[in-house]
C-alpha positions as MATLAB code, in Angstrom:
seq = 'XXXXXXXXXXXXXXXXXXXXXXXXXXXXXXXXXXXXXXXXXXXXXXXXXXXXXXXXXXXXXXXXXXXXXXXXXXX';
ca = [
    -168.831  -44.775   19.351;
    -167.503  -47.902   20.248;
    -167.987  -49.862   23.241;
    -164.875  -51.373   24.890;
    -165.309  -54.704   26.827;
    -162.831  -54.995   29.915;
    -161.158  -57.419   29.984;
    -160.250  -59.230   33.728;
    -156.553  -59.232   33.463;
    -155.671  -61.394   36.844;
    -157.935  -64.107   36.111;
    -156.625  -64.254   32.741;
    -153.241  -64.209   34.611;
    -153.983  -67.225   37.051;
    -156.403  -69.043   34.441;
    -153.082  -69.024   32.235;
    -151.097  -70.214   35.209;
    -152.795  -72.933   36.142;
    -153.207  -74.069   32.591;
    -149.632  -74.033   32.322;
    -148.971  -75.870   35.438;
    -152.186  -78.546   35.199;
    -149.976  -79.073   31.794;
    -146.669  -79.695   34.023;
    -147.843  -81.800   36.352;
    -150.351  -84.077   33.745;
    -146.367  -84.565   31.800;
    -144.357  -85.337   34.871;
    -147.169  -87.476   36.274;
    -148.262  -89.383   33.172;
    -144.654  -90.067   32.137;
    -143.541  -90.715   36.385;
    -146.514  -93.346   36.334;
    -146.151  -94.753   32.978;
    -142.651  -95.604   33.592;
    -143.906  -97.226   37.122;
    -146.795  -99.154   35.750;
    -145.742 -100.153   32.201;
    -142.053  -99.549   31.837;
    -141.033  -98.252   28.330;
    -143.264  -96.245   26.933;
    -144.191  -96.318   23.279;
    -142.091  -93.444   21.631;
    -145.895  -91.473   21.172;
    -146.876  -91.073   24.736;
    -142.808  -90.448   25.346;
    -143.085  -87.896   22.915;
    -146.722  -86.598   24.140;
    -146.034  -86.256   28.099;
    -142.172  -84.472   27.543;
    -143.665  -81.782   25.215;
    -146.942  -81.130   28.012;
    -144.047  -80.452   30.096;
    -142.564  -78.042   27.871;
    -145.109  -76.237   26.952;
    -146.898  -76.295   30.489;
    -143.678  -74.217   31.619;
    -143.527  -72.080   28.671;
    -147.380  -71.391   28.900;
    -146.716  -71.218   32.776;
    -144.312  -68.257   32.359;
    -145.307  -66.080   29.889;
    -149.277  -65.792   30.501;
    -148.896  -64.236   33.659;
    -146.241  -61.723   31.938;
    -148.385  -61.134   28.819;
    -151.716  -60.838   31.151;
    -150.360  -59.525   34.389;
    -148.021  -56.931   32.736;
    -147.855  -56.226   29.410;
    -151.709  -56.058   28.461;
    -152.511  -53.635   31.384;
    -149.971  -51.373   30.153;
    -150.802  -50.832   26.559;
    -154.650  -50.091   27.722;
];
């Protein structure tokens, strides 16, 4: 017999939410205040803060599909 650990789909859910949009907000802010404080970036932290933004809303979007939805329904 094999034991089955449950897993806590809505915290999984928000947790992946608010990953996703800690991740937005760090790339919008960092490159907003970078832009204010030092003007051009180097092409690095350009390059660092635009993909946190894209994969802050990707990460944003499908977690609480994948955990809220989909993984609940194949149980």
């Amino acid at each position: 017999m094999t034991r089955r650990r449950r897993m806590d789909y809505a915290r999984w859910a928000k947790g992946g939410f608010l990953l996703g949009l800690s991740l937005l907000v760090f790339g919008a802010g960092g490159e907003a205040i970078g832009h204010a404080l030092v003007g051009a970036l180097p092409a690095w932290e350009d390059t660092l803060f635009t993909a946190s933004e894209a994969v802050g809303i990707v990460v944003g979007l499908v977690s609480p599909f994948l955990f809220g939805v989909a993984l609940p329904l194949t149980e």
